[in-house]
MARZABA-275103 format. One record per atom (N, C-alpha, C): residue number from 1; atom name; x negated, y negated, z negated. Coordinates in nm, 4 decimals, always signed. Layout:
// residues N
<n = NUM	atom = CA	x = X	y = Y	z = Z>
...
END
This chain:
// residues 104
<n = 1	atom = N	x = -0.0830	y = +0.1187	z = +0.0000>
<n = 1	atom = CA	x = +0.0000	y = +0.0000	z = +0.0000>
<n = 1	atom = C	x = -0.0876	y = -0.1253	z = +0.0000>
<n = 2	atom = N	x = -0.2126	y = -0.1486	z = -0.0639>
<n = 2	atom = CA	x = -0.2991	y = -0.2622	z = -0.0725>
<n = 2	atom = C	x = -0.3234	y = -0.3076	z = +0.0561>
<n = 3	atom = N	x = -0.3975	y = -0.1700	z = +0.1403>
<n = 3	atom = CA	x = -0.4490	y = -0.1936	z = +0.2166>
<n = 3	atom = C	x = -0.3478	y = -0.2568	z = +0.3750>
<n = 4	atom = N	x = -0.2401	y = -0.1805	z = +0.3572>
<n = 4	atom = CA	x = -0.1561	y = -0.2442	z = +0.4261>
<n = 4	atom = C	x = -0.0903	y = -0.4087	z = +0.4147>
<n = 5	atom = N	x = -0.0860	y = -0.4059	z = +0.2218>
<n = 5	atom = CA	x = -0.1000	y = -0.5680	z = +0.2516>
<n = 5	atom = C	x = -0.2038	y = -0.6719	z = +0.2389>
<n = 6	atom = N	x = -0.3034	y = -0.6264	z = +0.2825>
<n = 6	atom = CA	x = -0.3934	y = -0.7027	z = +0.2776>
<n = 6	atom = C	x = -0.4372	y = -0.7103	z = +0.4808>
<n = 7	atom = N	x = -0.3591	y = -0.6160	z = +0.5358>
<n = 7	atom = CA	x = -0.3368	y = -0.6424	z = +0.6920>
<n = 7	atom = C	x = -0.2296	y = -0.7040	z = +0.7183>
<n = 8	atom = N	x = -0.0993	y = -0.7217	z = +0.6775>
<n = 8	atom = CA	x = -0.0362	y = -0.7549	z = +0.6803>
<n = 8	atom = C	x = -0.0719	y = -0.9184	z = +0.6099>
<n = 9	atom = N	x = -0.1107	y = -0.9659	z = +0.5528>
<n = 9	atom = CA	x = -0.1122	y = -1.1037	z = +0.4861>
<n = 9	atom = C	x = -0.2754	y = -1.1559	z = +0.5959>
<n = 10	atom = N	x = -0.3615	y = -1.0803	z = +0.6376>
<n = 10	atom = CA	x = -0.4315	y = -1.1116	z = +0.7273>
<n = 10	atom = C	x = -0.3742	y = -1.1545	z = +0.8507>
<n = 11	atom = N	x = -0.2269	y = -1.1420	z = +0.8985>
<n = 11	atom = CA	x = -0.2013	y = -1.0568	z = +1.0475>
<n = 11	atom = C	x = -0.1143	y = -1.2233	z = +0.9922>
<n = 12	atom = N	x = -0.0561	y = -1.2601	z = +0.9078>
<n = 12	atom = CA	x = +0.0598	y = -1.3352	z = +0.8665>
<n = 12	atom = C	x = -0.0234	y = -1.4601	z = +0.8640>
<n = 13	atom = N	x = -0.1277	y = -1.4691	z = +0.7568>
<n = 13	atom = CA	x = -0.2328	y = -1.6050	z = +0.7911>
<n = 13	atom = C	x = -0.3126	y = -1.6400	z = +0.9176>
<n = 14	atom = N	x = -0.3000	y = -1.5696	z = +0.9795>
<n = 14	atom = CA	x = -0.3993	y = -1.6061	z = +1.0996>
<n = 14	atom = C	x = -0.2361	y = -1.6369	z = +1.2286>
<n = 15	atom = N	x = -0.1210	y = -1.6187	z = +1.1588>
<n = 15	atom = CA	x = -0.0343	y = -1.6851	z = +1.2321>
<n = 15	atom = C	x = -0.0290	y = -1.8292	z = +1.2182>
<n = 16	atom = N	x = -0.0608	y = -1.8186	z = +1.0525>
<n = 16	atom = CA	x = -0.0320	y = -1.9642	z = +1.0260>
<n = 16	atom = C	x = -0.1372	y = -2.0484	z = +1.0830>
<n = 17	atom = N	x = -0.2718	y = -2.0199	z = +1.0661>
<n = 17	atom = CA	x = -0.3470	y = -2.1117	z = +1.1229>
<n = 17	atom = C	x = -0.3832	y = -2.1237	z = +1.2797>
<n = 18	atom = N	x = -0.3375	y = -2.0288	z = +1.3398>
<n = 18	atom = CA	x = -0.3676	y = -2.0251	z = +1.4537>
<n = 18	atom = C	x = -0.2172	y = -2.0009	z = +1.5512>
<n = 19	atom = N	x = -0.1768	y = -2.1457	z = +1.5377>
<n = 19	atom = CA	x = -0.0396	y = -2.1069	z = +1.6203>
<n = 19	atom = C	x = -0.0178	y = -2.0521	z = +1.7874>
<n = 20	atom = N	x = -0.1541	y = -2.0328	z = +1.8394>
<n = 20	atom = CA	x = -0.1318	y = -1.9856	z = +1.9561>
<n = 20	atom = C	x = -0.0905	y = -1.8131	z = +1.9320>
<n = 21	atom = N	x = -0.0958	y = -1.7601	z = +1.8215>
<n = 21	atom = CA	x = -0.0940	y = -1.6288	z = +1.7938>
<n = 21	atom = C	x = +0.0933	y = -1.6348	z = +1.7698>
<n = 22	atom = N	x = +0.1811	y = -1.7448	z = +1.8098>
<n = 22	atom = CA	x = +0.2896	y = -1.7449	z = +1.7380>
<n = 22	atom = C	x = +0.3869	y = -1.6774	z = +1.7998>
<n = 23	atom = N	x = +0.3410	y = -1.6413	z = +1.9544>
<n = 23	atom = CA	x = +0.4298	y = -1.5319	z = +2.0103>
<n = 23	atom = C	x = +0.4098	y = -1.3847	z = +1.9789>
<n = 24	atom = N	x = +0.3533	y = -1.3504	z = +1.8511>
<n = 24	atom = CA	x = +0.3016	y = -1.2362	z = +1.7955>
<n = 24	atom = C	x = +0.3879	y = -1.1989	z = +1.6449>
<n = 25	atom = N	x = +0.5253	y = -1.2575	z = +1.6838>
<n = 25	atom = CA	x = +0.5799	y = -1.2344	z = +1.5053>
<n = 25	atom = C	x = +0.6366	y = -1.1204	z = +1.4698>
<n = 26	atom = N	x = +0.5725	y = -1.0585	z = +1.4160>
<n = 26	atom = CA	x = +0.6099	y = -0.9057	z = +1.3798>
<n = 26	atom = C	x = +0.6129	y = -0.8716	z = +1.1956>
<n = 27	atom = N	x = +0.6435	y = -0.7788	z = +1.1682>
<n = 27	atom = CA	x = +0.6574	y = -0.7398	z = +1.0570>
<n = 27	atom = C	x = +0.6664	y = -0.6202	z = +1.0368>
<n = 28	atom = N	x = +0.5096	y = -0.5641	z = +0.9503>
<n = 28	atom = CA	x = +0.4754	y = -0.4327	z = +0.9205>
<n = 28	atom = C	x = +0.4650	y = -0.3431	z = +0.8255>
<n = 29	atom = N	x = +0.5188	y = -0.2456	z = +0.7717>
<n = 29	atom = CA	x = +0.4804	y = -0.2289	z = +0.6684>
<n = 29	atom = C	x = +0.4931	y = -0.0581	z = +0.6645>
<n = 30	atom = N	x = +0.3776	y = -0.0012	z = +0.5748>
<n = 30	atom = CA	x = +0.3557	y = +0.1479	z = +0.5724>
<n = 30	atom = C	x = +0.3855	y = +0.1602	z = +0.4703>
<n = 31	atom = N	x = +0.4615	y = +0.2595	z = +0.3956>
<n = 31	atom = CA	x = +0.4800	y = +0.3085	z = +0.2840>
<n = 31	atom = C	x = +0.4597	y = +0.4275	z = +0.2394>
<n = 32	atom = N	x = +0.3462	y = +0.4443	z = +0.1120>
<n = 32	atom = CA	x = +0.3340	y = +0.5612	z = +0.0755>
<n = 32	atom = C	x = +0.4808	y = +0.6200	z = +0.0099>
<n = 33	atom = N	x = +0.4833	y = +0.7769	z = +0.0374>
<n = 33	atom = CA	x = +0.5671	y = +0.8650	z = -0.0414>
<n = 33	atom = C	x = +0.6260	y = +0.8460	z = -0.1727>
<n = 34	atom = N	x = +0.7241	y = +0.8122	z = -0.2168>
<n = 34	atom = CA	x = +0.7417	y = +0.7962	z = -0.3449>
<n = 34	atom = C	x = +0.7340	y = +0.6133	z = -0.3689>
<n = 35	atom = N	x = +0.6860	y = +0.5470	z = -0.2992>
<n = 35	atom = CA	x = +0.7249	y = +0.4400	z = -0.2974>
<n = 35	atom = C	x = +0.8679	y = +0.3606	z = -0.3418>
<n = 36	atom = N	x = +0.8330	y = +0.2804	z = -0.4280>
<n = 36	atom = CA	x = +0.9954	y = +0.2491	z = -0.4879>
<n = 36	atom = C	x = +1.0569	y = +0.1344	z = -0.3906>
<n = 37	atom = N	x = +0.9374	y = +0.0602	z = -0.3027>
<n = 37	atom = CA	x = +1.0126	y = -0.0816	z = -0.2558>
<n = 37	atom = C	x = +1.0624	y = +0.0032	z = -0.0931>
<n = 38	atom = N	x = +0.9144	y = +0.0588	z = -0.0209>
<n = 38	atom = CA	x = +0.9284	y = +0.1365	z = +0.0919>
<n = 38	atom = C	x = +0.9937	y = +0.2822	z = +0.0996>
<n = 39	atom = N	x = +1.0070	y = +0.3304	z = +0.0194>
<n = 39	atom = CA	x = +1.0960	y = +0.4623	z = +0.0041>
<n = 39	atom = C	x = +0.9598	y = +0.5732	z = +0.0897>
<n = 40	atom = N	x = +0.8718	y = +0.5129	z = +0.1086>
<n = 40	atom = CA	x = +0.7836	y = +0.6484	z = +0.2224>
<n = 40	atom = C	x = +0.8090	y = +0.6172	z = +0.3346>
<n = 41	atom = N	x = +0.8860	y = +0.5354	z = +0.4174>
<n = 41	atom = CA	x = +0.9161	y = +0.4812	z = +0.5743>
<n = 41	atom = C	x = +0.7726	y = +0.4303	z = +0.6013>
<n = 42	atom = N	x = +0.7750	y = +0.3719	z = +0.7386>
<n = 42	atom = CA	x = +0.7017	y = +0.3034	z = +0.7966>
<n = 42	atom = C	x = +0.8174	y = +0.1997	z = +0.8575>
<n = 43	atom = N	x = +0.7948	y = +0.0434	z = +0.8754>
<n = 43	atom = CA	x = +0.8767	y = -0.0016	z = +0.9759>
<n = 43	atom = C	x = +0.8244	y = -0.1363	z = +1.0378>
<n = 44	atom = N	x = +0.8470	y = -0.1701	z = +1.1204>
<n = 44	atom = CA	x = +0.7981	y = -0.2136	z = +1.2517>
<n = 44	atom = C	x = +0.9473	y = -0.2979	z = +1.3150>
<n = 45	atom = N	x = +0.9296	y = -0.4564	z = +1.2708>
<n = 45	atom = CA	x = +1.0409	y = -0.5233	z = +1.3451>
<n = 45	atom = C	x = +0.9438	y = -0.6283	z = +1.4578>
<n = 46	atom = N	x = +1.0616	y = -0.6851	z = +1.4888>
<n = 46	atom = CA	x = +0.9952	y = -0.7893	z = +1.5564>
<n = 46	atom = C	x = +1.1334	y = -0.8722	z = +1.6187>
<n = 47	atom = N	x = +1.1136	y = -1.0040	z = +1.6510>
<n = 47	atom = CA	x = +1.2263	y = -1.0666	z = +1.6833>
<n = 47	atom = C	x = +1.3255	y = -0.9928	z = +1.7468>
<n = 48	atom = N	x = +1.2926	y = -0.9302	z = +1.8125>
<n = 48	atom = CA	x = +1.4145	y = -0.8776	z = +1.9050>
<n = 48	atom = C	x = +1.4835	y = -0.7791	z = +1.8093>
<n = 49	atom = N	x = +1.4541	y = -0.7006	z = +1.6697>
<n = 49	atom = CA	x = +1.4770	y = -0.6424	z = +1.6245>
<n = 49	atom = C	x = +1.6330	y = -0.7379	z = +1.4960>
<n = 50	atom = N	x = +1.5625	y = -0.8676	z = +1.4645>
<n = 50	atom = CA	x = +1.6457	y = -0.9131	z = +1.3756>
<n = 50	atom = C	x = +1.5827	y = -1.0658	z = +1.3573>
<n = 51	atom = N	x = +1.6802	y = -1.1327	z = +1.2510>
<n = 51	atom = CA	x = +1.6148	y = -1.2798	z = +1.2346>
<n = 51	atom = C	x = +1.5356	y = -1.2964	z = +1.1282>
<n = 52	atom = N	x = +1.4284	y = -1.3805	z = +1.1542>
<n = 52	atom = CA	x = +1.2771	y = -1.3948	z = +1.0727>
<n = 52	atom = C	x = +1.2825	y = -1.5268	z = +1.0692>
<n = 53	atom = N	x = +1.2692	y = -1.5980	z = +0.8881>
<n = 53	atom = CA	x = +1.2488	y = -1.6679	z = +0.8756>
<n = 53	atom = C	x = +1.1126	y = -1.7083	z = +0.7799>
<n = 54	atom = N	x = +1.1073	y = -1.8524	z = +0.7782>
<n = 54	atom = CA	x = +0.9520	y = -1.8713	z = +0.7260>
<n = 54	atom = C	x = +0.9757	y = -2.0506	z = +0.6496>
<n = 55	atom = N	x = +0.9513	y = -2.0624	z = +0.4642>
<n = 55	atom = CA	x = +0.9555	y = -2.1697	z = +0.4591>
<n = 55	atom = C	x = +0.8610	y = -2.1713	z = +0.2866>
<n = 56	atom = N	x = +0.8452	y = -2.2536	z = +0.2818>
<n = 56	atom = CA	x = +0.6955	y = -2.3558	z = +0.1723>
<n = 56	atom = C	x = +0.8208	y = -2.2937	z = +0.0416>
<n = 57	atom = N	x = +0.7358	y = -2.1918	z = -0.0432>
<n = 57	atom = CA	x = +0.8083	y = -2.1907	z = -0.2083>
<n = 57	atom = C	x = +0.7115	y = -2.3033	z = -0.2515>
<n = 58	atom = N	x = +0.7882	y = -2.3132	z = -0.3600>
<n = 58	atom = CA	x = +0.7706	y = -2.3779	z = -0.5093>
<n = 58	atom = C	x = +0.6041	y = -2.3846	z = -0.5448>
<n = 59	atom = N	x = +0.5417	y = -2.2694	z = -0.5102>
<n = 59	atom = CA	x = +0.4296	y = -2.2107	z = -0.5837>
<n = 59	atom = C	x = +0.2915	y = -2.3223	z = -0.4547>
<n = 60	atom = N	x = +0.3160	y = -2.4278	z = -0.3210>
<n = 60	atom = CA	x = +0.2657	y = -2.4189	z = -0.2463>
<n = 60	atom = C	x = +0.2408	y = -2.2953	z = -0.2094>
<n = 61	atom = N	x = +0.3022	y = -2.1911	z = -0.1620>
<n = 61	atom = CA	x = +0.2620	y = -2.0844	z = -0.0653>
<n = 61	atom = C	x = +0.3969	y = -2.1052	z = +0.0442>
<n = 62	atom = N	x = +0.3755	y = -1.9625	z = +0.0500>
<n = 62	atom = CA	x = +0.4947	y = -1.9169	z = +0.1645>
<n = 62	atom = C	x = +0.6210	y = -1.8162	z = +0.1487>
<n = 63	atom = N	x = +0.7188	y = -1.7913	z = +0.1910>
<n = 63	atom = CA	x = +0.8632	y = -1.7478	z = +0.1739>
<n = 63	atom = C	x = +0.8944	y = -1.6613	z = +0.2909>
<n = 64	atom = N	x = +0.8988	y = -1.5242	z = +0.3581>
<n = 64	atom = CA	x = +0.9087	y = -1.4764	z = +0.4465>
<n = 64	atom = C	x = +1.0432	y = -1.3907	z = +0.4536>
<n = 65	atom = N	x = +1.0928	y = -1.4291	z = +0.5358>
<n = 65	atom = CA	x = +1.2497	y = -1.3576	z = +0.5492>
<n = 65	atom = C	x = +1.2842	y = -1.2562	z = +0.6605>
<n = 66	atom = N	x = +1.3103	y = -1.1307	z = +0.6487>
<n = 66	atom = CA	x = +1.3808	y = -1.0905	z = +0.7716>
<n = 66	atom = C	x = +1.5048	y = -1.0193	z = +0.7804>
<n = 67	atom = N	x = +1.6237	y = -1.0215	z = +0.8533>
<n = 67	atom = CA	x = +1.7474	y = -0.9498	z = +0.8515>
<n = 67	atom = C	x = +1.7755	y = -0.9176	z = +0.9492>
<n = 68	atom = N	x = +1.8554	y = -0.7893	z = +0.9741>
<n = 68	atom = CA	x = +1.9037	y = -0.7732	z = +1.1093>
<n = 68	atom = C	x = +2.0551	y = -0.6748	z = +1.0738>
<n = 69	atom = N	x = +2.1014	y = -0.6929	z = +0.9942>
<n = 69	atom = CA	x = +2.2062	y = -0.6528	z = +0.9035>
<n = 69	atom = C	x = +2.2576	y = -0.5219	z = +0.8346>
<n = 70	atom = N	x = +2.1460	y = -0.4296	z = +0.8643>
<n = 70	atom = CA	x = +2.0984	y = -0.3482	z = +0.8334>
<n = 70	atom = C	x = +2.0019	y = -0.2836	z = +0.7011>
<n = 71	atom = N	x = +1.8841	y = -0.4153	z = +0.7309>
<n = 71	atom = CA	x = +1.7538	y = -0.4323	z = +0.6697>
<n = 71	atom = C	x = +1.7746	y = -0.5401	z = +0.6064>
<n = 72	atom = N	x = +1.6863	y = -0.6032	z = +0.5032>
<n = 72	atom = CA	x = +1.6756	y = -0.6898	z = +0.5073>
<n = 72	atom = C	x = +1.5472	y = -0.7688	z = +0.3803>
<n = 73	atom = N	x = +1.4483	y = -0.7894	z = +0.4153>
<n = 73	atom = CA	x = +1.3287	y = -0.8369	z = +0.3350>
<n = 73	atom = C	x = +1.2663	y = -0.9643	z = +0.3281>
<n = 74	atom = N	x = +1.2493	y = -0.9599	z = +0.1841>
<n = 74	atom = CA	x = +1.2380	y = -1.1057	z = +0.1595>
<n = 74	atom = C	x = +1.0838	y = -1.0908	z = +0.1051>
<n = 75	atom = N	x = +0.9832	y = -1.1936	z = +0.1631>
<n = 75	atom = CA	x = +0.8321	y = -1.1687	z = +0.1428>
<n = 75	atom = C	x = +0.7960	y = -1.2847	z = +0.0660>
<n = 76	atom = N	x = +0.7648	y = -1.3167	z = -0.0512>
<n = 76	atom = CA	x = +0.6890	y = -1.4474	z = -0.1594>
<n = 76	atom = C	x = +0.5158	y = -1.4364	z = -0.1420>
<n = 77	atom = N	x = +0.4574	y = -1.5337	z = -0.1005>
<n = 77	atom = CA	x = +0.3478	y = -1.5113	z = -0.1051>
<n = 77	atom = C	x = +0.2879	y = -1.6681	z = -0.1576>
<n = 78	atom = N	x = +0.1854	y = -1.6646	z = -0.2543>
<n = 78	atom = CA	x = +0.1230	y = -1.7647	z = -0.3267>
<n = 78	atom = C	x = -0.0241	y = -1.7063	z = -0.3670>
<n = 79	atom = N	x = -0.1204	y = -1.8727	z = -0.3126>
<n = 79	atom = CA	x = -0.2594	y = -1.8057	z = -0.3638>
<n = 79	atom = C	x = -0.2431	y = -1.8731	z = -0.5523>
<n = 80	atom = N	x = -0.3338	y = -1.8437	z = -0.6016>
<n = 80	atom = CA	x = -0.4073	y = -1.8593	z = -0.7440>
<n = 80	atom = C	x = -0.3804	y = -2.0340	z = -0.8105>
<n = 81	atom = N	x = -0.3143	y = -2.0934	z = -0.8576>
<n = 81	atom = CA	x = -0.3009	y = -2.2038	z = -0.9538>
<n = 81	atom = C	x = -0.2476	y = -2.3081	z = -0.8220>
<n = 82	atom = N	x = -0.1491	y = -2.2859	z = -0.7133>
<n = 82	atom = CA	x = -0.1073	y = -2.3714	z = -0.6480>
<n = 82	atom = C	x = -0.1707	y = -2.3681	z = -0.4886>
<n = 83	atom = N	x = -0.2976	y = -2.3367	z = -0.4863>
<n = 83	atom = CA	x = -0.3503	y = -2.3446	z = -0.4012>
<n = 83	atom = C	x = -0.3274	y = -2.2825	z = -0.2751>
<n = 84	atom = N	x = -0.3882	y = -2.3521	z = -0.1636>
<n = 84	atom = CA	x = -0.3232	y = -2.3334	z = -0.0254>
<n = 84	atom = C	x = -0.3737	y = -2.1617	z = -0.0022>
<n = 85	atom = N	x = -0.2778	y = -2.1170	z = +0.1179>
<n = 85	atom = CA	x = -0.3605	y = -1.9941	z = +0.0794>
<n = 85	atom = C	x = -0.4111	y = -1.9667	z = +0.2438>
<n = 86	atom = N	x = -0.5021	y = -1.8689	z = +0.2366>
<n = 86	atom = CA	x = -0.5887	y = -1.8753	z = +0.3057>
<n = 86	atom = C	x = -0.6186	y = -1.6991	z = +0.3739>
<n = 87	atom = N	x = -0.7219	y = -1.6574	z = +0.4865>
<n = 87	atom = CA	x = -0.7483	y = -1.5808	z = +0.5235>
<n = 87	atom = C	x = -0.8300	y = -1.5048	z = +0.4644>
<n = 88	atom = N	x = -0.8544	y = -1.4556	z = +0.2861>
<n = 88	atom = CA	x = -0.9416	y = -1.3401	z = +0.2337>
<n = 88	atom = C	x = -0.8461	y = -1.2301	z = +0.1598>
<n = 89	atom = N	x = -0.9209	y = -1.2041	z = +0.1152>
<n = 89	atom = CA	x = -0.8657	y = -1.1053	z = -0.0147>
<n = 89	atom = C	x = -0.8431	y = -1.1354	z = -0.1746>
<n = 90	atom = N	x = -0.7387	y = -1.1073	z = -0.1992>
<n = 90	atom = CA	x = -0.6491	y = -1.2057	z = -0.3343>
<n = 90	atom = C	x = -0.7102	y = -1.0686	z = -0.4081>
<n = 91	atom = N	x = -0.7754	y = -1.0910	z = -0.5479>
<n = 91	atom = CA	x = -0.7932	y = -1.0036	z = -0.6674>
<n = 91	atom = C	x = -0.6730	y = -1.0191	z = -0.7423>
<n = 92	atom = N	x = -0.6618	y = -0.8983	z = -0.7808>
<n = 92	atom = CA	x = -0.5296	y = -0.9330	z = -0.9406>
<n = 92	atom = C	x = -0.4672	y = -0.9931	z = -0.8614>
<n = 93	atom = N	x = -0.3669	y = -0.9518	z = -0.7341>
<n = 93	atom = CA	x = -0.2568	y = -1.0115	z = -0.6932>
<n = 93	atom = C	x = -0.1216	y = -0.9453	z = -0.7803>
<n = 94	atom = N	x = -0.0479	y = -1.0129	z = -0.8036>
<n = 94	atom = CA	x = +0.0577	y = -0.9990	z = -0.8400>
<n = 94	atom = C	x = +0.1845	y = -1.0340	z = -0.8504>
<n = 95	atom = N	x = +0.2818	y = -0.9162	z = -0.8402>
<n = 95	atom = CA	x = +0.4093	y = -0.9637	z = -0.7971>
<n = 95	atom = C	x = +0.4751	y = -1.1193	z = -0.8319>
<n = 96	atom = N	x = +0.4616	y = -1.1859	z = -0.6996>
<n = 96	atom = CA	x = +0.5511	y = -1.3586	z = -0.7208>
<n = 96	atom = C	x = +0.6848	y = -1.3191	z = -0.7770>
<n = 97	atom = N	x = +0.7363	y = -1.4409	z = -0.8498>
<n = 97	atom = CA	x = +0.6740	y = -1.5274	z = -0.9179>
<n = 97	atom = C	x = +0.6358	y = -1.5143	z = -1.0475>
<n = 98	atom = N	x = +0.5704	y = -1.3784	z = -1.0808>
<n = 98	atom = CA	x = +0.5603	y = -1.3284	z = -1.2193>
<n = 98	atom = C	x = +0.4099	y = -1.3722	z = -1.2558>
<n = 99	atom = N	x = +0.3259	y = -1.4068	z = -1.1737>
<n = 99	atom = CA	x = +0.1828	y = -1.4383	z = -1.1858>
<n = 99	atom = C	x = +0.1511	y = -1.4948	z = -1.2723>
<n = 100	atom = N	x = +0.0311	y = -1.5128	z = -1.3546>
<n = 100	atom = CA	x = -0.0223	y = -1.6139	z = -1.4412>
<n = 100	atom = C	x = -0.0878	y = -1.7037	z = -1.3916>
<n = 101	atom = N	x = -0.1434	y = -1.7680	z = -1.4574>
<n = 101	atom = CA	x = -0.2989	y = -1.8779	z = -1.3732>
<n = 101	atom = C	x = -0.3807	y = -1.8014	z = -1.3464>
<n = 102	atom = N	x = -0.4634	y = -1.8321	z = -1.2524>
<n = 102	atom = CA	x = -0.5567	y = -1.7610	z = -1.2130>
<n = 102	atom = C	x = -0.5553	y = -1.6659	z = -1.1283>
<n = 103	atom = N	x = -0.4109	y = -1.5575	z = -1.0913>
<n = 103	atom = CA	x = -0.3919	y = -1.4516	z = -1.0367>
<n = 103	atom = C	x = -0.3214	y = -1.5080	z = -0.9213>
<n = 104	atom = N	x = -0.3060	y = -1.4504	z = -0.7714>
<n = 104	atom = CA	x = -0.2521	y = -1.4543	z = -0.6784>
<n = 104	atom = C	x = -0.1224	y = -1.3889	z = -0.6990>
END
């Protein structure tokens, strides 16, 4: 699961900064077995699949939405004490908006 979101939040920031990548909006996610959020699926949308939205939380980060009335996932993402977030790897990430200072 890390490793998937740590491709997935790679694949998502390099949208943000690089808007020529913006005809590339997809949404990925692998789930191990026993998984409580993914159930063990794999799934794979993309616009044509359903509607994706994208807007600034509270935390300065980002808010990722997708539905297609079926599905439907809601993505919180915030770096460490406010800060903008960026293209590495978050330590001690943890579930928004439960974070402390210091933790992603």
């Amino acid at each position: 699961m890390r490793r998937s979101f740590q491709l997935f939040l790679f694949l998502f920031a390099a949208f943000i900064a690089f808007p020529v990548f913006a005809q590339n909006t997809v949404l990925v996610m692998d789930s191990d077995p026993g998984d409580y959020i993914g159930g063990g699926a794999n799934y794979y949308y993309t616009p044509a699949d359903g509607a994706f939205g994208a807007s600034e939380n509270y935390d300065n980060g980002v808010s990722i939405s997708f539905s297609n009335g079926s599905h439907n996932w809601n993505l919180d993402f915030a770096a460490p004490d406010m800060a903008l977030l960026k293209v590495k790897e978050y330590d001690l990430a943890t579930r928004f908006p439960f974070q402390e200072q210091g933790e992603a």
